[in-house]
C-alpha positions as CSV (number, residue, x, y, z in Angstrom):
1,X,111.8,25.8,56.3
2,X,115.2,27.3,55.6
3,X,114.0,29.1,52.2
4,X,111.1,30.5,54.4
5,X,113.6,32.4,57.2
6,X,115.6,33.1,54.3
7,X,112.7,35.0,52.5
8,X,111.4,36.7,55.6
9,X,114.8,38.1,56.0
10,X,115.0,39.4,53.5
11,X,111.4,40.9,53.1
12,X,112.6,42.8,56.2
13,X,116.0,44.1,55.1
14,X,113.6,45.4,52.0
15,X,111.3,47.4,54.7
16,X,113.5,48.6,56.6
17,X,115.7,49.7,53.6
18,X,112.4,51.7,52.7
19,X,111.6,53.7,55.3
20,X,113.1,57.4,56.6
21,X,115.0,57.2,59.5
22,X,115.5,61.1,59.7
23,X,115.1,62.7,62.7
24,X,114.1,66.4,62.6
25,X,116.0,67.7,65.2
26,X,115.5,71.4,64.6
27,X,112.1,72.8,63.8
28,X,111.4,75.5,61.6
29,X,112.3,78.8,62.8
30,X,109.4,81.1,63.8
31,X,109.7,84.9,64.7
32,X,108.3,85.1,68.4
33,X,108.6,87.9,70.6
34,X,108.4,87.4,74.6
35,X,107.2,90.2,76.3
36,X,107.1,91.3,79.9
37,X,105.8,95.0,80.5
38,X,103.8,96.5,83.6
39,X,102.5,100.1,83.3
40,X,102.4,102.1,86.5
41,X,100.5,104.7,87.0
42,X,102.5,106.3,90.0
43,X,105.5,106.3,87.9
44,X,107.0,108.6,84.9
45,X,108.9,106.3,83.2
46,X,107.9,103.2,82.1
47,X,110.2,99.8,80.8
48,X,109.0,96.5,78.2
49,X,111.2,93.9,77.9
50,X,110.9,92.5,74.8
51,X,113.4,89.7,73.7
52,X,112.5,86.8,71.2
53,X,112.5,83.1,71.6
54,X,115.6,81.4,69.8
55,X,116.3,78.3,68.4
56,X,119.9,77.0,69.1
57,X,122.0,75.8,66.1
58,X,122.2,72.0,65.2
59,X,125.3,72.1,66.4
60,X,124.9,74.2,69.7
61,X,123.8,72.2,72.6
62,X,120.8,74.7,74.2
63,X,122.7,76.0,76.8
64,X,125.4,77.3,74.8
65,X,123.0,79.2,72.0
66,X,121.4,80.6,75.3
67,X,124.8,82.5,76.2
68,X,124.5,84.0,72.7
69,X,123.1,87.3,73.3
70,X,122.0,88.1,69.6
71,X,119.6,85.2,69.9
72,X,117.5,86.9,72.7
73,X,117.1,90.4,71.2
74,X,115.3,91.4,68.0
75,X,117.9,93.3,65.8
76,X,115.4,96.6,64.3
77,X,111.5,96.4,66.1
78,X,109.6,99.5,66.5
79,X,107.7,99.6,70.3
80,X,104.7,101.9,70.3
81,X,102.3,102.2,73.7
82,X,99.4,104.2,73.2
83,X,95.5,105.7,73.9
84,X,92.5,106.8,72.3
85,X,94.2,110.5,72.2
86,X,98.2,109.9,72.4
87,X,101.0,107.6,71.4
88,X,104.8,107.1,72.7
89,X,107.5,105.4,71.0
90,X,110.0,103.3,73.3
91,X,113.7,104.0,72.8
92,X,115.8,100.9,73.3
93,X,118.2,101.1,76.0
94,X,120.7,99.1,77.7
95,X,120.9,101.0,81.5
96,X,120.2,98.3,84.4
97,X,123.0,95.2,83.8
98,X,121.8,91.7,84.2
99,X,123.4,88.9,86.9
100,X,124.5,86.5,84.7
101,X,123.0,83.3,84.7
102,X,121.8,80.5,82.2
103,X,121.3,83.6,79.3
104,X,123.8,85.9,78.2
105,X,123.9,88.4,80.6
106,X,126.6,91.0,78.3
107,X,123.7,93.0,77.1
108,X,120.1,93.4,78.9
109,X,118.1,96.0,76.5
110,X,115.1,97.4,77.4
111,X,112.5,99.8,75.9
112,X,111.9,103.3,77.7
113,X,109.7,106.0,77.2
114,X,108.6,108.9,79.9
115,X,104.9,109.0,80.4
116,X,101.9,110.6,81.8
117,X,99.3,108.0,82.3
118,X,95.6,108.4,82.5
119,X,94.0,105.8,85.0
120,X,90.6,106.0,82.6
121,X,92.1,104.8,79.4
122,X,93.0,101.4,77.8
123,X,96.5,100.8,76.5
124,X,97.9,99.3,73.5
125,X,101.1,98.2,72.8
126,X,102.4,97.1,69.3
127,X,105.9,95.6,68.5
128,X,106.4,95.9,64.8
129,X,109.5,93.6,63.5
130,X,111.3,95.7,60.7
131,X,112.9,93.1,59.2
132,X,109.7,90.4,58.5
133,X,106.7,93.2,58.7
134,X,104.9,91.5,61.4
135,X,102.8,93.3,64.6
136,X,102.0,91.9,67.6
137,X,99.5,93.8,69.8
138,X,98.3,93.2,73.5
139,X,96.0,95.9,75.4
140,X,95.4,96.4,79.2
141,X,93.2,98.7,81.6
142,X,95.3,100.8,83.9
143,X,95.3,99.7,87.7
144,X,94.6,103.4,89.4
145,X,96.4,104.2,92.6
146,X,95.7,103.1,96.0
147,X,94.4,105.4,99.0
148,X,96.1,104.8,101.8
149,X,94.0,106.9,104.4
150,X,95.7,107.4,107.3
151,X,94.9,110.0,109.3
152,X,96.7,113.1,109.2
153,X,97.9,113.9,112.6
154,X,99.0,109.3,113.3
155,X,102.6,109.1,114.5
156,X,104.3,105.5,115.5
157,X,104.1,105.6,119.0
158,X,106.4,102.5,120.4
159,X,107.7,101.8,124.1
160,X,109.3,98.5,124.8
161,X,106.8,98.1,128.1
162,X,103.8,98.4,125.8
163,X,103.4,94.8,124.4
164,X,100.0,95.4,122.9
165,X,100.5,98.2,120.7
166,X,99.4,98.2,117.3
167,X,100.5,99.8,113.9
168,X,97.2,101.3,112.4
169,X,97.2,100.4,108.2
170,X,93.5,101.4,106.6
171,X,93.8,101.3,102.9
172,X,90.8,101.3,100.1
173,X,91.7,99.8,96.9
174,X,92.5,100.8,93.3
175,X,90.3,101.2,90.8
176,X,90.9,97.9,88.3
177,X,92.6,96.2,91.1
178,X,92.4,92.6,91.5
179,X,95.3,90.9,93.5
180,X,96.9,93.3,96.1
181,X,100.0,92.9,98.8
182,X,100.5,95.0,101.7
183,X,103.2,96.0,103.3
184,X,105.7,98.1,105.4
185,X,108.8,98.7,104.4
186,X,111.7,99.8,106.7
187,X,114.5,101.6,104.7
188,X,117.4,102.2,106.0
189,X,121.1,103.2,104.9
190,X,124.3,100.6,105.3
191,X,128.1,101.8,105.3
192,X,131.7,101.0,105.7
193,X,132.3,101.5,109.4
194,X,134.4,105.2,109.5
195,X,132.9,106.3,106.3
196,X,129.6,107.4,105.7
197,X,129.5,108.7,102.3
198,X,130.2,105.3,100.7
199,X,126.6,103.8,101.9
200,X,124.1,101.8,100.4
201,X,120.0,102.0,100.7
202,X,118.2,99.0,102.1
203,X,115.1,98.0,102.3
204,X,113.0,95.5,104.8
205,X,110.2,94.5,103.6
206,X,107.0,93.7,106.5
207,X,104.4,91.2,104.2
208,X,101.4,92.0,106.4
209,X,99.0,90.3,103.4
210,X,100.4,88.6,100.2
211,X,98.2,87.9,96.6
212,X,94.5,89.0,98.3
213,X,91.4,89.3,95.9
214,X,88.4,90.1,98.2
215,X,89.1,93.6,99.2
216,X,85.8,95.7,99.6
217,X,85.4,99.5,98.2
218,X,85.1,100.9,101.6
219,X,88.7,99.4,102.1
220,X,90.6,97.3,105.2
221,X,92.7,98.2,108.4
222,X,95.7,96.2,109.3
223,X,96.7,96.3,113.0
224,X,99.9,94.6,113.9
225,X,101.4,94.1,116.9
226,X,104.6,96.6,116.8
227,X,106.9,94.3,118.7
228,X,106.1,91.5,115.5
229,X,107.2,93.7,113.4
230,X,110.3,94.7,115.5
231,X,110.7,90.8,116.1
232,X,110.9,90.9,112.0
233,X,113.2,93.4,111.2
234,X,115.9,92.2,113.9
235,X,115.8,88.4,112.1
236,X,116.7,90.2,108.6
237,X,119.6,91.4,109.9
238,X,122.9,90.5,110.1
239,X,125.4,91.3,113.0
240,X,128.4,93.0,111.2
241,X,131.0,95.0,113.1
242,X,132.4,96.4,109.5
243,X,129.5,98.3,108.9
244,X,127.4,100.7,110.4
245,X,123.5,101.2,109.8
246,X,121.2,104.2,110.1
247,X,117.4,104.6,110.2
248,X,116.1,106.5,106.9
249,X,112.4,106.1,107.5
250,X,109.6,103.6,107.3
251,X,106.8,103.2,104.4
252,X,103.5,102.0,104.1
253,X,102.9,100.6,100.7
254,X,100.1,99.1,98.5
255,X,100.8,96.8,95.3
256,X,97.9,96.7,93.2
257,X,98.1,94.5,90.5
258,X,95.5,93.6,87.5
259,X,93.2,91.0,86.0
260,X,96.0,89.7,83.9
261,X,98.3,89.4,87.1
262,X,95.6,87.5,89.0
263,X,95.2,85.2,86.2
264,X,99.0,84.2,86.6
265,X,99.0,83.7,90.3
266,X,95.7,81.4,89.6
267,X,97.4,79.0,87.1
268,X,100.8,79.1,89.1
269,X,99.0,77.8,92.5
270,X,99.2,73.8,92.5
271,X,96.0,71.6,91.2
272,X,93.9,69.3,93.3
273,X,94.8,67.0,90.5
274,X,97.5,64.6,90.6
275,X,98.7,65.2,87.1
276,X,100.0,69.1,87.0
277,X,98.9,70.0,83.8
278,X,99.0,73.9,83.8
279,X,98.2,76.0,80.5
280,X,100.9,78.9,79.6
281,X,99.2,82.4,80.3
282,X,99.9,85.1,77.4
283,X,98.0,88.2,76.6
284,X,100.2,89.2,73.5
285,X,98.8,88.6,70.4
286,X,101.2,86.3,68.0
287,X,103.7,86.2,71.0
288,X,104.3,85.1,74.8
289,X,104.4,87.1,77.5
290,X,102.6,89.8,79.5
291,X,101.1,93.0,78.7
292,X,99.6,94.7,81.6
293,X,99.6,97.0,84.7
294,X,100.1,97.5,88.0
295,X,99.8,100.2,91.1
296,X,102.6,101.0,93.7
297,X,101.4,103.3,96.1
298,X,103.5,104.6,98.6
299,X,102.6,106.5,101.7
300,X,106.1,107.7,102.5
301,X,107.8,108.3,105.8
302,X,105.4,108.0,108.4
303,X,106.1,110.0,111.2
304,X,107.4,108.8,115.4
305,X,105.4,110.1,117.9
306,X,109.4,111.3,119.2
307,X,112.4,110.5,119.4
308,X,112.3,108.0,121.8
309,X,109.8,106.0,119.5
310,X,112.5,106.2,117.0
311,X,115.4,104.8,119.3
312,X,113.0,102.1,120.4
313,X,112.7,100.7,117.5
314,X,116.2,101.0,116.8
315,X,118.3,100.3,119.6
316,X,118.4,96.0,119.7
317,X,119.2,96.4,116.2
318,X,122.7,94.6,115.3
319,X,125.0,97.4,113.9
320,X,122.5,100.8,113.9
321,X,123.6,104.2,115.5
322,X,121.3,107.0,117.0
C-alpha cells in the first residue's frame, strides 16, 4: 500500500511539473478608436471626439494608466467628414478643459471643422491612423430642424390670480427624427452682489416631454399650466444674498435626435429579464462609439404680453431684481 501512495505521488508531482501555469495578464494590444460625434444641422461648427482605447502596463494598476493622457489620444490621425459633393478636414484642438476625474483630464482634444450642412445628404466620416494605415468609417443621415410654429403675434401673458393659464408649445417634427425632448428653457444672468459686469449665464431647463418616438407629421401642442412651470423654476433656485439675478429671456426648444440615438436609449432602458444582458451599441466601423446626428432648434426669446407678465414671473424668485 505504501509503494502505491508513494507512486501516485509522484505521478502527480510529474503532471503538475508539466503543465503551464502562465497567466496572460495583458492581451495583445489592438489599435481602437472610440468615437463620439453628433452633427447639427442648426450649428456652424461642428466637434468628434475621438480618443483610443488603452491597455495599461503590466505594471500599472488600471486606474493609474487611465491618468496617463498619451494613452487616450491617438498621436498623428487624419479626421475627414464628408458628402456626395464636398469634404472637410477636422483640425485637432484642445479649447473646452475637462473636470478631472477617473481619466487624465491635462489635455481634452477635440476635432473641429466649420460647416454648412445639407439636411438631404448622407455623411461619412473616416479616421485614418498615420502611423498603422488603418481607416475606420461610420455614416449617418442628417436630423433636419424642427418647426416650432407658434404664432406670430403669442406673448406670455401671466397674472398670479389666473391659476389656469397655459403656455401654448405646437411643434412639428424634423425630418429623420426619431427620439425628441421638449422643453423651455429660462436663461437668466447671475452676479456678485454690487457688480454686474462679473456675471455668469444660467440656464433652467422645463422637461415638458423626455425621449418620445411617436410624434405625427402634422406635429403636437404642449399646454402647461404657467404656475407649474413657475413652481419649477423657484425649486432650482437657491436663496443667496451674495448674488444678484436678472431675467435674460425664455426659450422654447426642440431636441431632435436620430435612429442611432434611439437605438441607445432602447438598449440603455432595463430588460424584463432577470439577467441584464445588454449588447454595446457602435456604428463605427473597426471601432466603438457613435457616429451620428442630432437637431437643436431653438425658438428664441419669446415675447411678455408686458411688463407686468415679466415681473410676475419674476418677483417670488430668491435673489432676482426688476
Amino acid at each position: 500500500m505504501n509503494v502505491f501512495k508513494t507512486c501516485v505521488l509522484l505521478l502527480s508531482i510529474c503532471c503538475l511539473g508539466a503543465c503551464k501555469n502562465d497567466i496572460e495578464i495583458n492581451a495583445p494590444w489592438q489599435e481602437i478608436p472610440v468615437v463620439y460625434g453628433l452633427l447639427d444641422v442648426n450649428q456652424t461648427t461642428q466637434y468628434i471626439r475621438v480618443q483610443k482605447a488603452y491597455q495599461n502596463a503590466i505594471n500599472l494598476t488600471t486606474a493609474e494608466g487611465a491618468q496617463i493622457g498619451d494613452s487616450l489620444f491617438f498621436k498623428d490621425i487624419t479626421v475627414k467628414v464628408r458628402n456626395s459633393y464636398s469634404e472637410s478636414i477636422l483640425t485637432k484642438v484642445d479649447t473646452f478643459s475637462k473636470e478631472s476625474g477617473f481619466f487624465a483630464s491635462d489635455a481634452n482634444f477635440l476635432y473641429r471643422a466649420n460647416m454648412s450642412l445639407d439636411p438631404a445628404q448622407t455623411y461619412t466620416l473616416e479616421i485614418t491612423s498615420n502611423e498603422t494605415g488603418k481607416k475606420y468609417t461610420a455614416q449617418t443621415q442628417l436630423v433636419g430642424k424642427s418647426n416650432i410654429s407658434i404664432a406670430a403675434n403669442y406673448k406670455f401673458y401671466i397674472r398670479p390670480y389666473l391659476d389656469f393659464n397655459r403656455i401654448n408649445f405646437p411643434f412639428q417634427p424634423a425630418s429623420n427624427g426619431s427620439v425628441f425632448d421638449i422643453l423651455i428653457r429660462f436663461k437668466y444672468k447671475e452676479y456678485p452682489t454690487g457688480n454686474p459686469s462679473a456675471f455668469v449665464e444660467k440656464n433652467i431647463d422645463y422637461l415638458l416631454e423626455k425621449n418620445i418616438t411617436s410624434v405625427p407629421a402634422s406635429g403636437k401642442t404642449y399646454n402647461p399650466y404657467t404656475r407649474d412651470w413657475i413652481f419649477y423654476i423657484k425649486s432650482n433656485l437657491v436663496a443667496n444674498g451674495a448674488v444678484r439675478r436678472e431675467l435674460i429671456q425664455v426659450d422654447y426648444v426642440v431636441i431632435a435626435g436620430s435612429k442611432e440615438l434611439k437605438d441607445i436609449i432602447d438598449l440603455s432602458k432595463p430588460s424584463a429579464v432577470i439577467v441584464q444582458r445588454k449588447k454595446d451599441y457602435s456604428n463605427i466601423n473597426g471601432g466603438l462609439g457613435i457616429f451620428s446626428s442630432r437637431s437643436e432648434t431653438v425658438r428664441s426669446n419669446v415675447p411678455f404680453q408686458d411688463d407686468s407678465s415679466k415681473i410676475y414671473l419674476i418677483k417670488d424668485l430668491p435673489n432676482f431684481i426688476y
